[in-house]
Backbone bond lengths (Angstrom), bond angles and torsions (degrees), N, CA, C in turn:
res aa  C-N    CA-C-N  psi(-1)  N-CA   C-N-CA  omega(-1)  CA-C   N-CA-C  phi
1 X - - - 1.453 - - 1.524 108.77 -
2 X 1.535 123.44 118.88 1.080 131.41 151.67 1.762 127.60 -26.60
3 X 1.442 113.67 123.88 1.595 110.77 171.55 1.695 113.13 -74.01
4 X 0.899 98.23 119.13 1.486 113.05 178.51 1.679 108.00 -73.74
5 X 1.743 128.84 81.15 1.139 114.90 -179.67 1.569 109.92 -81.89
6 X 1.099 133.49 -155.47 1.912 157.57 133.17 1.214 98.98 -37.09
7 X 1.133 122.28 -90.80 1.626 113.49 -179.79 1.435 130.43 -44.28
8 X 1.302 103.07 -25.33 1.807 84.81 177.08 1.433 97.97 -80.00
9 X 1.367 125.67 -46.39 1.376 103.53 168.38 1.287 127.02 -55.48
10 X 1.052 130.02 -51.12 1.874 117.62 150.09 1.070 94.63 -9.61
11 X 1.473 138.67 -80.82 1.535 125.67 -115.86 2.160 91.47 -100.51
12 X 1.189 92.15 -11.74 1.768 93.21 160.69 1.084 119.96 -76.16
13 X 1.360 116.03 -54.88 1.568 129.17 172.77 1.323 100.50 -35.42
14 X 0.633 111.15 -78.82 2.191 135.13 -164.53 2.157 90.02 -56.28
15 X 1.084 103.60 -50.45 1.488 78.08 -159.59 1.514 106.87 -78.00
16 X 1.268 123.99 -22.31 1.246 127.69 164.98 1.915 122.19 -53.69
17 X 1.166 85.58 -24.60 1.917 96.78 -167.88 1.234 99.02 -126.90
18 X 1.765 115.89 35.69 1.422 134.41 159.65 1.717 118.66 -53.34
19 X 1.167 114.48 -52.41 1.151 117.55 172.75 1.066 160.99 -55.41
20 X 1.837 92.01 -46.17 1.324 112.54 129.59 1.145 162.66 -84.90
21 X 1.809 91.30 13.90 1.605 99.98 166.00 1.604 110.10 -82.98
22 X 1.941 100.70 -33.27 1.540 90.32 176.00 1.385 123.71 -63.67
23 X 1.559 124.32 -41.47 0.983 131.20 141.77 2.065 120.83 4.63
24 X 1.365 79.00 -76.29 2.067 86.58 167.14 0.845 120.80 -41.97
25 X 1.873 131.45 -54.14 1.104 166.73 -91.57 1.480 116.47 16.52
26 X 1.753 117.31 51.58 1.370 118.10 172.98 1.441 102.60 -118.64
27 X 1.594 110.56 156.58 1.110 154.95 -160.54 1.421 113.91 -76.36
28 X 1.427 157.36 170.75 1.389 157.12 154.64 1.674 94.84 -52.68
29 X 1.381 90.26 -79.31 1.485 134.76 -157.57 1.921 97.91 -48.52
30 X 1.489 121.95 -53.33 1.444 122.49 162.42 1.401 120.33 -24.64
31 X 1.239 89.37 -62.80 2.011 95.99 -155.23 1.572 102.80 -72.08
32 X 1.589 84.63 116.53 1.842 105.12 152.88 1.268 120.11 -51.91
33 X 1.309 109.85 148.38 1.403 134.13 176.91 1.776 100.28 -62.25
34 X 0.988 123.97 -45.55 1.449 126.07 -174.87 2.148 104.20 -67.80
35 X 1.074 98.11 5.10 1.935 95.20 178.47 1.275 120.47 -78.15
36 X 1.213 106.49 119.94 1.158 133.72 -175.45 1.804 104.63 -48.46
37 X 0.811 151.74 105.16 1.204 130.54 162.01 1.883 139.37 -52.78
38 X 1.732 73.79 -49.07 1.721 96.47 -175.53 1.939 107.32 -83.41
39 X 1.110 95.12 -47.77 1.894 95.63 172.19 1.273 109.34 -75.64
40 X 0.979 129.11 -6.73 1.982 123.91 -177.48 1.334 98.80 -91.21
41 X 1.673 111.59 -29.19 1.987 106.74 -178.43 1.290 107.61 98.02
42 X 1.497 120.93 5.37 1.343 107.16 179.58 1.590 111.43 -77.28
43 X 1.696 111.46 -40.14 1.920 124.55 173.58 1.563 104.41 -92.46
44 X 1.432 122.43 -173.95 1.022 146.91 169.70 1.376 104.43 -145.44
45 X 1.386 125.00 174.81 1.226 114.65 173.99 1.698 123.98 -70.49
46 X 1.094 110.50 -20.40 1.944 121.57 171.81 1.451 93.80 -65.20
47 X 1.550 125.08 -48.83 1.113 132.33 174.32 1.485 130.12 -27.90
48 X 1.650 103.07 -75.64 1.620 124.49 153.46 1.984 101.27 -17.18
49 X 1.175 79.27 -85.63 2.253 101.00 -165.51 1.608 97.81 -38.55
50 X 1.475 115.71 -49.45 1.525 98.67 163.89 1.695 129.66 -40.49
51 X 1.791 71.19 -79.43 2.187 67.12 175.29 1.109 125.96 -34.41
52 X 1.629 99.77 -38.79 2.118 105.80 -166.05 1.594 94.14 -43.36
53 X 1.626 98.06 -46.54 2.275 103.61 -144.87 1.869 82.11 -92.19
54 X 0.977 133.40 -8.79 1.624 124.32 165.56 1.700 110.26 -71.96
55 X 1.681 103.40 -32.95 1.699 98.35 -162.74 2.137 89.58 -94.43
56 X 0.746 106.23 -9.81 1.526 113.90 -175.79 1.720 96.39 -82.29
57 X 1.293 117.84 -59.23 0.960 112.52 161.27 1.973 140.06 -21.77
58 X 1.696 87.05 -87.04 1.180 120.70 172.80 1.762 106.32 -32.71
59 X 1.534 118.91 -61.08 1.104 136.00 -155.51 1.665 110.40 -86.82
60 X 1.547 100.52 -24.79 1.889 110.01 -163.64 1.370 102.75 50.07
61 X 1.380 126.24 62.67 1.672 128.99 155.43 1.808 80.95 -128.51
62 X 1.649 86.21 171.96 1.237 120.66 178.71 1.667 100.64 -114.82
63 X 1.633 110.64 120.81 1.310 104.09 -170.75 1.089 141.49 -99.15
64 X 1.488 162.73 45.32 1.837 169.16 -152.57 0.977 107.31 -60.44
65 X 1.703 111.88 96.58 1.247 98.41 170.28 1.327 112.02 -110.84
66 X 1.467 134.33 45.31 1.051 144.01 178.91 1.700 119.92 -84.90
67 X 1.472 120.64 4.68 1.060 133.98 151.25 1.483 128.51 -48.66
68 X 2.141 94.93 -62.53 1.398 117.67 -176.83 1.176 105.82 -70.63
69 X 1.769 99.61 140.30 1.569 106.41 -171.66 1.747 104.15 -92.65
70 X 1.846 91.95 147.98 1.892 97.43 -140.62 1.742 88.60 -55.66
71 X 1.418 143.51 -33.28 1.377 119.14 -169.03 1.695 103.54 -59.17
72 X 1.320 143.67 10.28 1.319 127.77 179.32 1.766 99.25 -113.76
73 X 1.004 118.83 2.87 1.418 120.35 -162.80 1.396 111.84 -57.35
74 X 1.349 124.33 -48.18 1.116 143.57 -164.44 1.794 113.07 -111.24
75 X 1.762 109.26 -1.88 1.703 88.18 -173.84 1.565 91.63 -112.37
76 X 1.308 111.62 148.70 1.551 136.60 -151.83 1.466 88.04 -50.48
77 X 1.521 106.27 -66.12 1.904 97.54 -155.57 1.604 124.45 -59.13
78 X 1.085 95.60 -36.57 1.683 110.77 -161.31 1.929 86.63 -80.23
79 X 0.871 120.48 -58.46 1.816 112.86 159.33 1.411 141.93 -26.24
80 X 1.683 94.31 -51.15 1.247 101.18 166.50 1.711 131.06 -88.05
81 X 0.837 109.76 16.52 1.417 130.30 -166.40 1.460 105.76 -114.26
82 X 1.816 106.71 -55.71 1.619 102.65 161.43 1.306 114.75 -53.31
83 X 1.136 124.30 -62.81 1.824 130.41 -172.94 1.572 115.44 -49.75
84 X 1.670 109.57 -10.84 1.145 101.18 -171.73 1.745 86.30 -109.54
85 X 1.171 118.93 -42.72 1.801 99.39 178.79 1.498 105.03 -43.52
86 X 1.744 125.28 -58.98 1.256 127.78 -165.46 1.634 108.03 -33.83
87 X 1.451 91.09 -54.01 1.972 94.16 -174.96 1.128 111.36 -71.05
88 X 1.528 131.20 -21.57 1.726 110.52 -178.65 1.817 110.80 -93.06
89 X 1.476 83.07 -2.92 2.297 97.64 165.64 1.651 109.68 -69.56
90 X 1.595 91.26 -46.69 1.423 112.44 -166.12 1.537 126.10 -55.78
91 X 2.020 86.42 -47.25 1.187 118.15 -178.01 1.992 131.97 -65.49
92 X 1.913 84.77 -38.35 1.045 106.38 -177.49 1.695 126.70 -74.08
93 X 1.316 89.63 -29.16 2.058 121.40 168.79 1.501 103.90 -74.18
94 X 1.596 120.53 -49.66 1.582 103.84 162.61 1.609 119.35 -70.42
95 X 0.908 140.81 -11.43 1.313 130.34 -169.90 1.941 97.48 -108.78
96 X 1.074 127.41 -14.52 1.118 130.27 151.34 1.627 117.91 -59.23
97 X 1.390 104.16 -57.29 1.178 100.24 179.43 1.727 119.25 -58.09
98 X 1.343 93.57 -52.06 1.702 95.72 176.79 1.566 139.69 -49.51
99 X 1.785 100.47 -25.72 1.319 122.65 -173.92 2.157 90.29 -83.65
100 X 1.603 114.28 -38.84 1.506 94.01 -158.20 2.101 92.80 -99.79
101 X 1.096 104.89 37.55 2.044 119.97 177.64 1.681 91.63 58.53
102 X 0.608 117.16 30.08 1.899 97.61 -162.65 2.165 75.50 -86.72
């Protein structure tokens, strides 16, 4: 099983909201960790629920982000950092399980 860091979610975040970064005319490699997603105009809220079931996808975790407080919901860093604890919680409870047969 793959380690689920920040950056690979970065690089989900970003490739999912590819379009509309070109759209902007911004770059992967540009956008700060502090970007807004939802106030910059790149998501909407239908937007968000995508990514959520794209990064749920992408990752095979199941995702809660009802921890993160809603101003981080949408900006890259503070997102990707939650999504990546979730998966090494996620990760660590499946590979527990697998090592004791359960």
């Amino acid at each position: 099983m793959t380690a689920v860091t920040p950056q690979r979610v970065r690089a989900v975040i970003l490739a999912e909201c590819a379009v509309a970064l070109s759209d902007f005319g911004m770059q992967e490699e540009d956008v700060a960790d502090d970007l807004d997603l939802r106030a910059y105009g790149l998501i909407d809220s239908l937007g968000f629920l995508e990514l959520v079931t794209a990064l749920e996808d992408e990752l095979g975790i199941a995702l809660d982000l009802s921890e993160l407080p809603p101003e981080h919901l949408t900006v890259i860093g503070p997102l990707s950092v939650a999504v990546a604890e979730q998966a090494a919680a996620q990760q660590g409870t499946t590979a527990l399980r697998a090592q004791s047969g359960s």
